[in-house]
C-alpha positions, 0 to 999 in steps of 0.5 A: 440836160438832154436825156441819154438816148439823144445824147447818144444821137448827138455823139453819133452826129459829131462822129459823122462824115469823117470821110467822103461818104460818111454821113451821120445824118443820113445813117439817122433813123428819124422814126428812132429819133422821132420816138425819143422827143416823144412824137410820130415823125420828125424832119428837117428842111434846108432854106428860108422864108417865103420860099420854103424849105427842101427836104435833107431829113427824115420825113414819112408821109405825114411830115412831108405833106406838112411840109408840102401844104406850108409851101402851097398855101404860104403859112403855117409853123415852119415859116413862122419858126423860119421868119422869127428864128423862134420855136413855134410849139402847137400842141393843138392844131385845133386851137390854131385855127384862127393863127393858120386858117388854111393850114390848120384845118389841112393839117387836121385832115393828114392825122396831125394834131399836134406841130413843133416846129425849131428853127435851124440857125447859126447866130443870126444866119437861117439854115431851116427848120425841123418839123415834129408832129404827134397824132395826139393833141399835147405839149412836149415835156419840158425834157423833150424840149430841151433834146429837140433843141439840141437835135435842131443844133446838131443837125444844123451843123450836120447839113452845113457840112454835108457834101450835097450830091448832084441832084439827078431827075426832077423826080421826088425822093422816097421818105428819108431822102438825104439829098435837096429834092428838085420837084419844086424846081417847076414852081419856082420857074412858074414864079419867074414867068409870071413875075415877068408876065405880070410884071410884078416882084418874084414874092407877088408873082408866087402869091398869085401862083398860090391864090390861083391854085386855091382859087381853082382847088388845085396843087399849086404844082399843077398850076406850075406845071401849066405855067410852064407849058405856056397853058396857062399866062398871067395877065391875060383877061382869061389867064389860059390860051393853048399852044401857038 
């Protein structure tokens, strides 16, 4: 049974968007909601393995870069959570080095010792994932569990029927955005480019993408953006050549 104060979280999200500008979801403090699951911060992305997950709630610095790491180095526990539509708990990162060795050490770094991870589904359908993260080392209590996995159902039907405005910009939104954010519009075309440069499948093209940032220890928006501005091609014997 979930506790009082997430049921009184859950009765706020059914009552939301009854008209056109009402939104449960959005008006959802994730810091209050992040404090009654017992963690630091709390958020949720819409979309699917390999590509990631765009943010639609919550946030704060800490979980947007989790986010962020798990889509340049290509693992961590949102992808695990949305490719096995199961629960990833990590109530030690330190102790899932080996599991994750790019982003568990990268995780450490931000201040995150411990990830939870639930996967926003219908059925069989994939939606997203929410993300939680704690400071502090330690499992969830068993209650705590049981409120986020009603949260995760909650939210899953509360971004389905969310009426997604026109993204404007290419610009990244501030923590707590209720819109899909379009800064990795670049990424995915760079993909295409060198997909087509390369002349290999869309998911082989971004693990090149991907290696070549962390081969040359830079973000892997960057290398996008140099894709895309035909500084940098793929299957060249040097990969860079200036403007024509």
């Amino acid at each position: 049974m979930v506790s009082d104060p997430m049921a009184m979280v859950l009765a706020r999200l059914d009552h939301g968007g009854a008209g056109d500008d009402a939104d449960g979801l959005s008006h959802l403090a994730s810091s209050a909601v992040a404090a009654i699951v017992g963690v630091d911060g709390i958020c949720a992305g819409v979309g699917t393995a390999p590509a990631g997950t765009e943010p639609a709630w919550g946030g704060g610095a800490v979980g947007t870069e989790l986010e962020d790491l798990q889509f340049a180095l290509g693992e961590g526990p949102s992808r695990d959570a949305a490719a096995t539509g199961v629960p990833v708990l990590t109530p030690d990162l330190a102790a899932a080095l080996a599991r994750w060795p790019a982003f568990a050490p990268a995780a450490i770094d931000l201040g995150a010792r411990a990830v939870f991870v639930f996967p926003l589904r219908i059925g069989a359908i994939g939606v997203g994932t929410m993300l939680a993260h704690r400071s502090a080392p330690g499992p969830l209590t068993p209650g705590q569990v049981t409120d986020s996995l009603a949260l995760a159902d909650a939210v899953t039907l509360a971004l389905l029927h969310r009426r997604w405005p026109a993204p404007e910009g290419t610009g990244r939104p501030g923590p707590g955005s209720a819109q899909p954010v379009t800064y990795r519009a670049e990424v995915h075309q760079a993909t295409g480019m060198a997909s087509v440069q390369l002349g290999v499948s869309l998911a082989e093209a971004l693990v090149r993408l991907r290696a070549h940032a962390w081969a040359e220890d830079r973000l892997l928006t960057d290398v996008a953006a140099d894709v895309v501005a035909r500084r940098l091609r793929f299957g060249e014997p040097d990969l860079r050549h200036p403007d024509p």
